[in-house]
N, C-alpha and C positions, 0 to 999 in steps of 0.2 A: 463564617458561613461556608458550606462545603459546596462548591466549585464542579461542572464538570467538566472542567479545562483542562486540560493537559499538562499545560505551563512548560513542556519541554520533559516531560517526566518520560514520557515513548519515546522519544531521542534518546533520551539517557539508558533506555533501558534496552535498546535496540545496540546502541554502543557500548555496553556494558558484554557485550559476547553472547548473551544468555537464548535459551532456544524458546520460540515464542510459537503461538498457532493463530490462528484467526481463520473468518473466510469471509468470500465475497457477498454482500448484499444487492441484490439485484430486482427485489421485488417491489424496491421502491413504498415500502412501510417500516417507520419505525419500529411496528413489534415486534420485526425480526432482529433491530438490535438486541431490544429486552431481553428476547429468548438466546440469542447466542451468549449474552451476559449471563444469566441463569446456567447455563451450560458450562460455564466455565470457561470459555476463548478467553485468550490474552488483550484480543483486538478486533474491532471489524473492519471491513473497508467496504463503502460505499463507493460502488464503481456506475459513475454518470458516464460512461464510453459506451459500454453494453448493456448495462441496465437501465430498470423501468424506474427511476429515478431522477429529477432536476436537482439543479441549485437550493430548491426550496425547501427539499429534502433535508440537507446537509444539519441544519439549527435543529430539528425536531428529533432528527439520528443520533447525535452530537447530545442531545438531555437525556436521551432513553438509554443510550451506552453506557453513560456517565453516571443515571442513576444506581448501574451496580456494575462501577467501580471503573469499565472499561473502554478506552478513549477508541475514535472513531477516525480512520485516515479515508481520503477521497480520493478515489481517482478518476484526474477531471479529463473529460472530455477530449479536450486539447492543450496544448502546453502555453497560450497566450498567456500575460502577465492580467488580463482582468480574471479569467478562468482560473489561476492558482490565489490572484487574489480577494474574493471573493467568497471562497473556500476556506481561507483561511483565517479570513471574517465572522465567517459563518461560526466557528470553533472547532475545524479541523486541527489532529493533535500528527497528521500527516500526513501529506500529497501524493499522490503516484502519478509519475507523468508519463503517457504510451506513447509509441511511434517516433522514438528518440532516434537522429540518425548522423549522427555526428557529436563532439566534444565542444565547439563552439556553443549549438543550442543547450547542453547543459549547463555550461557556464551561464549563458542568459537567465535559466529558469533557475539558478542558484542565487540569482538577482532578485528573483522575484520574490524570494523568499523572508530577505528581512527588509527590513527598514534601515534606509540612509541612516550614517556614511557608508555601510556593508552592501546595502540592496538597494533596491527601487521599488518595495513595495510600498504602496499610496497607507499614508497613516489618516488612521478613523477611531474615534473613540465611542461612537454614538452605534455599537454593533455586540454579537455576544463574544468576539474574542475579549471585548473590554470591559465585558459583564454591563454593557450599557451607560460606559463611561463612569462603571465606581472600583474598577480596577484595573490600572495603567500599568503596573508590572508585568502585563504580554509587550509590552513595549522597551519592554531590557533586553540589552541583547543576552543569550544565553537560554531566552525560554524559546526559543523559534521549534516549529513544527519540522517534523522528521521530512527529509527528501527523498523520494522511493524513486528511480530511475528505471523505465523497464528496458530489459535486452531483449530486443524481439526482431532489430531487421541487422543485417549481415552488415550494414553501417558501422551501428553501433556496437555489434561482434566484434570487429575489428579494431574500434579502437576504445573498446571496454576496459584495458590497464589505462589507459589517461583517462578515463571517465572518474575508475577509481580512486585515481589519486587525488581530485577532487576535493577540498576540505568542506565543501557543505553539502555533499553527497554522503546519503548515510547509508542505502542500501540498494544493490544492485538486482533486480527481482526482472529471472527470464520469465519471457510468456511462449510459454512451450507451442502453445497455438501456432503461432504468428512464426516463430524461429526456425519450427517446424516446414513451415510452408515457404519460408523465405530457402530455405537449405534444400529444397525442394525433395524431402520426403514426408509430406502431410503427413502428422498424427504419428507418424512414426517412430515412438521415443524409444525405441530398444536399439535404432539403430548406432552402431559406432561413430559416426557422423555425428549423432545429433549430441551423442555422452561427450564428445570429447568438446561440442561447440559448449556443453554445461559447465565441464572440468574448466575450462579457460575462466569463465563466469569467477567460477568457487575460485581459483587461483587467485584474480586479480584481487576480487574481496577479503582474501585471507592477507596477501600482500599488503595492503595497504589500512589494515585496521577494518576496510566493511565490511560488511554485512550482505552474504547472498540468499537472493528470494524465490521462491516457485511455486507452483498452484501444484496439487496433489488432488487425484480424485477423489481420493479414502482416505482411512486411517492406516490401512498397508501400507499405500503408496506414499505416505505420510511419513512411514518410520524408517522405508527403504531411501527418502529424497534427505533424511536428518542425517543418514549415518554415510550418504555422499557427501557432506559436508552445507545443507543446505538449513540454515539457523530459522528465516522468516518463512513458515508454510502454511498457505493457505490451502483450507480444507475445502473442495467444492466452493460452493457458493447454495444462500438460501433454497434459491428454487429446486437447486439437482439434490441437496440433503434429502428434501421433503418428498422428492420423483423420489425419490431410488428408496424412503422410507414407506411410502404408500404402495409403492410397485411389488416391493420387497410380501409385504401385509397380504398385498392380493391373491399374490402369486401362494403363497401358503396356503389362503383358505381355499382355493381355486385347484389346489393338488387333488 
């Protein structure tokens, strides 16, 4: 029976090198997985930080992704072990964790990831990672959900090559917002300052086998962040596609 689990197949393919795209879900409805499925993305990320989206969210995003073909990472809230675990219950096929600021609290949340002896994620069979208790194979090690790490405060800037080196860290994803404003030139991304806090980013990832991330307004800015060396990029997010697709519409007829 076909599955929209993950089983670790976005790990794999995240660690495979290969360049993927996805964007953020923030309007808190499944039909925008559908449609970005349709569309072609590799991935969506349902983002419970900023977005109009709960916990509840995550199972109903998780079947609509899955139904055409595409697994669904969360990025939760905050980095507690009930918030990743929970999530990853739910049938998240990968977590992003924000406002990391230190190497110690990644190793935690690399905890939280699997199941003893490896982790300290609480085991449940009665949920959709288990298919509802009629398949325990999420429960081998080897299928576990991808670990998204963001670089976003001067913290975590600074010691992002030990972040890297990490063996259940799978990808290093800046959030230009936040790194921006931590470096204290808001929104500023042309500056020299801000490229070279990125270049460090791509360095450590290349070094150590991962995988680095960052959001892209466009599909320019999309092709100019791939050929810095940036593999996981997310396009927008639902609600800014749809503005800038209706604004776009108006603005024509409106000429």
């Amino acid at each position: 029976m076909k599955s929209p689990l993950s089983r670790g197949d976005l790990r794999a393919l995240l660690r495979s090198g290969v360049q993927t795209y996805g964007t953020f879900l923030g309007l808190g409805t499944p039909l925008a997985a559908e449609i970005a499925g349709v569309a072609g993305l590799d991935w969506v990320l349902l983002d419970l930080e900023h977005g109009a989206a709960s916990e509840s969210d995550i199972g109903p995003t998780v079947v609509a992704s899955g139904a055409y073909g595409i697994p669904t990472i969360v990025r939760v809230e905050s980095k507690e072990r009930i918030r990743i675990g929970r999530a990853l219950d739910a049938g998240a096929a990968g977590i992003m964790v924000p406002q990391i600021q230190n190497v110690e609290e990644v190793k935690e949340i690399v905890k939280f990831m699997s199941y003893p002896p490896n982790g300290v994620r609480g085991v449940a069979t009665y949920n959709r990672s288990a298919r509802w208790g009629n398949d325990l194979t999420g429960l081998e090690e080897g299928t576990q959900s991808a670990c998204i790490i963001q670089i976003e405060s001067l913290g975590a800037l600074e010691v992002v090559d030990q972040i890297a080196a990490l063996a259940g860290v799978d990808v290093l994803f800046v959030g230009p917002l936040d790194l921006s404003f931590a470096l204290g030139m808001p929104r500023d991304f042309k500056n020299p300052k801000f490229i070279e806090a990125t270049k460090k980013v791509i360095d450590a990832a290349t070094k150590h086998g991962k995988v680095a991330g960052i959001v892209a307004l466009d599909a320019d800015a999309a092709e100019e962040l791939r050929d810095r060396g940036f593999k996981f990029v997310i396009i927008g997010s639902d609600s800014t596609i749809l503005a800038n697709a209706i604004s776009k519409t108006v603005k024509q007829l409106r000429k």
